[in-house]
C-alpha positions, -999 to 999 in steps of 0.1 A, spaced: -557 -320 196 -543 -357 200 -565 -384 199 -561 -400 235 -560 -440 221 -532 -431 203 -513 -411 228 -496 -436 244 -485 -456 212 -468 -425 203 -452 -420 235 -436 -455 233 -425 -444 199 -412 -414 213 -394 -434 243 -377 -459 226 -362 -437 194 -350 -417 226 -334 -450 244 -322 -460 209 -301 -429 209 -288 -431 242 -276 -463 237 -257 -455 203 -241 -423 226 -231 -451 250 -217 -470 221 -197 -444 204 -185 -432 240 -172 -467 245 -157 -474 214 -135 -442 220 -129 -453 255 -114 -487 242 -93 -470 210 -81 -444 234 -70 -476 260 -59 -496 225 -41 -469 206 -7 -480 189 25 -474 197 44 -474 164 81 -488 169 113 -480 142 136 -499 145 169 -518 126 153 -547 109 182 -567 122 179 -562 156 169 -590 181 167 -575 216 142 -548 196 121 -578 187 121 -592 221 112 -558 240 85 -556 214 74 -587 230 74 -577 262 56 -545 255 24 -567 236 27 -587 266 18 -562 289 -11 -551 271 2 -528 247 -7 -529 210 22 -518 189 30 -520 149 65 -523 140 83 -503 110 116 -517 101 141 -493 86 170 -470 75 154 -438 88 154 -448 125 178 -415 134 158 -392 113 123 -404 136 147 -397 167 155 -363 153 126 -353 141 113 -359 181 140 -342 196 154 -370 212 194 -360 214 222 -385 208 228 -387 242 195 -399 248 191 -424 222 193 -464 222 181 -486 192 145 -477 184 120 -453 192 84 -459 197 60 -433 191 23 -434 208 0 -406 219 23 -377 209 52 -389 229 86 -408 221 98 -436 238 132 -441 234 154 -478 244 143 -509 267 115 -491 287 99 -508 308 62 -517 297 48 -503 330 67 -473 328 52 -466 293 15 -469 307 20 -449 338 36 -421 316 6 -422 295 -22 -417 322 -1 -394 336 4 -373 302 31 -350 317 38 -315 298 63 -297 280 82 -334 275 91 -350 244 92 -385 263 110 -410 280 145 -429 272 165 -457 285 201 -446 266 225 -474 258 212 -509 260 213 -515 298 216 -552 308 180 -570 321 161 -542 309 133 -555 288 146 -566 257 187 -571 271 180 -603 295 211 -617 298 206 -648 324 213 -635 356 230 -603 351 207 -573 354 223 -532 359 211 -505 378 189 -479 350 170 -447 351 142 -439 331 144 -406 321 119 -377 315 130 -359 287 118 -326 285 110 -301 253 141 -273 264 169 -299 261 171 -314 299 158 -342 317 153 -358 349 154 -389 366 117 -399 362 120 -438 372 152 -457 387 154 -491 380 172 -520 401 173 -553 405 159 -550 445 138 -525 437 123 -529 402 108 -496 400 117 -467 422 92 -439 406 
C-alpha cells in the first residue's frame, strides 16, 4: 500500500519525467522538421564557371542551403541521374533524390520539392537561356520552360517562363 504523504510527491515525479519526455519528442520532431526544410542541395559544377556561381547565389538567396563541388566529373553526376544530353546545361544540383539540371529558377526548385512528384528524375533548364537565374544579361531576358523530366526518357513542360509572366506553372 502507498503511504498517502508521499503520494503526491511521487506523482509530481511521475508528471514531470512524463512532460520531460514530451518535450524532448517535441524537440526531436522539430529538429527533423527544420533539417527536412534545410536539407542541401549539392551543386557540380565547372570550377570555372561564373553564371554557376551567380545562380548559386540566387538559389542561397531564396532560402536554399546548397554546398558546392567543383569538378571534372560533372557529365558523369548527369549520367549517372539520367539526365540526357539533350536535357543538360552546366551543372546539376542534387537535393532530396532529385536532379536539378541548368538556371532553375529558385521557386521552381521549392515548389517541386513540396510537391515531390513521381516516377521523375527532375527538372532542367537546357542551354543557358538568357535572364534565367544565373544568365542576367542587362535587359535581355528569353522566353524558357522548365521541364519535368521523367524516369522513361520523356518530359513535359512543367513551368514556362517569360519576361510578362515570370512563372506560368
Amino acid at each position: 500500500m502507498i503511504n498517502k504523504t508521499i503520494f503526491p510527491f511521487m506523482l509530481a515525479i511521475l508528471l514531470s519525467a512524463a512532460t520531460n519526455i514530451v518535450s524532448a519528442e517535441s524537440a526531436i520532431a522539430k529538429s527533423a522538421v527544420d533539417h527536412a526544410k534545410n536539407k542541401i542541395m549539392m551543386v557540380y559544377k565547372n570550377p570555372k564557371c561564373g553564371c554557376c556561381d551567380k545562380w548559386v547565389k540566387h538559389i542561397n538567396d531564396f532560402g536554399l542551403l546548397s554546398q558546392v563541388v567543383s569538378g571534372s566529373n560533372v557529365a558523369t553526376i548527369k549520367s549517372n541521374f539520367g539526365i540526357e544530353p539533350r536535357y543538360r546545361s552546366c551543372h546539376t544540383t542534387i537535393a532530396d533524390g532529385y536532379a536539378f539540371e541548368g538556371h532553375i529558377p529558385a521557386h521552381i526548385i521549392q515548389q517541386f520539392l513540396i510537391e515531390k512528384p513521381k516516377d521523375v528524375v527532375g527538372l532542367s533548364v537546357p542551354g543557358m537561356p538568357a535572364g534565367s537565374p544565373g544568365m542576367e544579361m542587362g535587359d535581355r531576358h528569353d522566353d524558357y520552360d522548365v521541364l519535368l523530366l521523367k524516369k522513361d526518357g520523356s518530359s513535359e513542360v512543367y513551368a514556362h517562363i517569360s519576361e510578362t509572366h515570370k512563372a506560368d506553372h
